[in-house]
C-alpha positions as CSV (number, residue, x, y, z in Angstrom):
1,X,74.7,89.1,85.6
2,X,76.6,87.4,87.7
3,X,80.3,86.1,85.6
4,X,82.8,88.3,84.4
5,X,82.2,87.0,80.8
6,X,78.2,88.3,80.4
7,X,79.2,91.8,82.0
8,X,82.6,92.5,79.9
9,X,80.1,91.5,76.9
10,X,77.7,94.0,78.2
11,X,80.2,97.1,78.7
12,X,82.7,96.1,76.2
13,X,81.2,98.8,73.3
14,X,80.8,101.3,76.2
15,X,84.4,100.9,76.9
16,X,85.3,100.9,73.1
17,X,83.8,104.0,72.5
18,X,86.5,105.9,74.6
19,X,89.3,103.5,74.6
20,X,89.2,102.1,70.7
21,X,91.4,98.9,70.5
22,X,91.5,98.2,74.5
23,X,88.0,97.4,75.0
24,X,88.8,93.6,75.3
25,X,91.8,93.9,77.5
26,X,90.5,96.7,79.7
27,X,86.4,95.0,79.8
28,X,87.9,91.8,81.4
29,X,89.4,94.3,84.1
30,X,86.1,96.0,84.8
31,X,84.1,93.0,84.6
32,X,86.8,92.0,87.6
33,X,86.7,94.7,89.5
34,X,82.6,95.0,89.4
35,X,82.3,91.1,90.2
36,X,84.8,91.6,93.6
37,X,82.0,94.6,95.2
38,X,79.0,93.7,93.7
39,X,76.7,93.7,96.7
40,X,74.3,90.9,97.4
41,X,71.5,92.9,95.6
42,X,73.2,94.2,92.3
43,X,70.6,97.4,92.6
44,X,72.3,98.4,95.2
45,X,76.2,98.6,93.4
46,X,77.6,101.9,93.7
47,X,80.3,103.1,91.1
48,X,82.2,104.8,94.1
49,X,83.4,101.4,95.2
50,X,86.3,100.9,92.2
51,X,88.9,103.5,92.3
52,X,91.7,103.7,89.0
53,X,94.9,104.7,90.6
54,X,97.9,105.5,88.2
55,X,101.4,103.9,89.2
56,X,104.3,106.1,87.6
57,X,106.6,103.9,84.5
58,X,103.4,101.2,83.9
59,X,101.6,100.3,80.5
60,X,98.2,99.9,79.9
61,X,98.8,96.0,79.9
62,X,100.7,96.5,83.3
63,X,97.0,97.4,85.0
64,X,95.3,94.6,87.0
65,X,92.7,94.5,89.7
66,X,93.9,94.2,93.5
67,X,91.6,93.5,96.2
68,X,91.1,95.8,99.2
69,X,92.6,99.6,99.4
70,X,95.5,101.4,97.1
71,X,96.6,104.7,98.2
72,X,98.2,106.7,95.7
73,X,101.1,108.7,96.7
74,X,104.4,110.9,95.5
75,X,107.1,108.4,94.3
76,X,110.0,108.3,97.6
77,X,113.7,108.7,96.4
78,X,115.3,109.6,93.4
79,X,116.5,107.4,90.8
80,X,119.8,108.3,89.2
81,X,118.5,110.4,86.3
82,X,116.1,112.4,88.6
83,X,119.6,113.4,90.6
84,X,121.3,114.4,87.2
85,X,118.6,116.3,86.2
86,X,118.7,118.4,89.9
87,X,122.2,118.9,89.1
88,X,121.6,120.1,85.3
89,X,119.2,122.3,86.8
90,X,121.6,123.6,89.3
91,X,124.2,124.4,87.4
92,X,121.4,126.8,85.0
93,X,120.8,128.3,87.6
94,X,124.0,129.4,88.6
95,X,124.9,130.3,85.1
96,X,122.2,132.6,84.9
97,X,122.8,134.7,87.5
């Protein structure tokens, strides 16, 4: 197997059978992903080499495949609901006391 079409074909009921109604979107993404560090000797492919990272405020359809390393880390300054909702918690705080 060496195009993205024959292997999402191949895992595309695997994929359907825990994500129902995605299998086509999310098998082309896989099928990527597999293609990009599939060793010279496809007996020798190790699962370990794709990571899924979650990025906060995306869809399903937002996902793609990106070459090399992501590094998953805590979101870095506050938006301005995040800061209302430090001051909401504040001022409970004080109220309870």
């Amino acid at each position: 197997m060496k195009s993205e079409e024959e292997i999402a074909k191949a895992i595309k009921s695997t994929i359907a059978s825990k994500q129902y109604g995605n299998e086509d979107f999310l098998s082309k993404l896989v099928a990527k992903s597999v293609l990009q560090v599939m060793p010279k000797n496809p007996s020798a492919f190790n699962v370990d080499n794709i990571r899924v990272v979650k990025v906060m405020g995306g869809g399903l359809e937002d996902s793609t495949v990106v070459k090399g390393m992501v590094f998953s880390r805590e979101p870095s300054g506050t938006t301005s609901l995040q800061t209302e909702l430090t001051k909401a918690s504040s001022r409970k705080r004080v109220m309870q006391k």
